[in-house]
N, C-alpha and C positions, 0 to 999 in steps of 0.2 A: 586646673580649669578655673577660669575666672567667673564670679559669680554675677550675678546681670543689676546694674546699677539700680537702685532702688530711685523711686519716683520720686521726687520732690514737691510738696506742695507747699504756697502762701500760708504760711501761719506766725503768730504773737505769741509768746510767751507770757503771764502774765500769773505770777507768785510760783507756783511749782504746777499750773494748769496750762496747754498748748490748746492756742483755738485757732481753727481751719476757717478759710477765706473761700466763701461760695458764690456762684453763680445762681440767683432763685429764680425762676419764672413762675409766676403767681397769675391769678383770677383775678380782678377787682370788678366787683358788682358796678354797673353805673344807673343814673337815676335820672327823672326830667322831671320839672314840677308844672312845665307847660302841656297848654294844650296837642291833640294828636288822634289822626284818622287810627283807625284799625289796621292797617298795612305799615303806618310809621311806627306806629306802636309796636309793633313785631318788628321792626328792624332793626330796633336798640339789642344790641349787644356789650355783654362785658369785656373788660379792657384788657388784653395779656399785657403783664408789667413785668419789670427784670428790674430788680434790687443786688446789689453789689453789697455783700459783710460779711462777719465775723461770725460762725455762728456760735450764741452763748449758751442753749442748751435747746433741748427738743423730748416730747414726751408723745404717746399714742393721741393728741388732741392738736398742739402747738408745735410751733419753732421758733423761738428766739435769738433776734441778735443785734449787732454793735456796729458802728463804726468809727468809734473814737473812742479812747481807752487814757488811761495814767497807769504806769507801773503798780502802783499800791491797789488796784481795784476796783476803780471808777471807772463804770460804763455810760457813755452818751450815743446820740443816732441812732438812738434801739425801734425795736420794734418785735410786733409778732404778728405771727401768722394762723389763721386755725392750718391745719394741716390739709385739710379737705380742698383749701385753695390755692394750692401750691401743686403746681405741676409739671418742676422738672427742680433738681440740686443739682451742679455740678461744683466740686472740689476745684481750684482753681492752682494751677501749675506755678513754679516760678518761673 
């Protein structure tokens, strides 16, 4: 019996560590410094945003990550996130 093909996902190699290629859909707070009746002022709402990377680590507060890297260890296009505003990860297929 043949055994059922394992899934493949986007990931970098980078020293002897594999980092996975996510989908993020996040929260971003948004802000006005202008004037605003009562009814416009309640109709400001936060932004849903989708970031495309690398993710380079994640703990019970944050999640960080990359999108441009060097073989020897050098991370750029970083970022993080509290984790509180992050509202969806998906792992990204080849």
């Amino acid at each position: 019996m043949r055994k059922p093909k394992k899934t493949k996902y986007k990931s970098v190699t980078i020293g002897n560590k594999k980092y996975y290629f996510y989908k993020i859909t996040w929260i971003d707070p948004c802000g006005d410094t202008g004037h605003a009746d009562y009814h416009t002022a309640l109709s400001m709402l936060p932004a849903t945003m989708v970031t495309h990377g690398y993710l380079l680590d994640k703990n019970n507060k944050y999640i960080w990550t990359f999108g441009t890297y060097d073989k020897e260890g050098l991370f750029s296009d970083r970022n993080v996130f509290p984790k509180g505003c992050v509202k969806k990860m998906e792992k990204i297929l080849l």
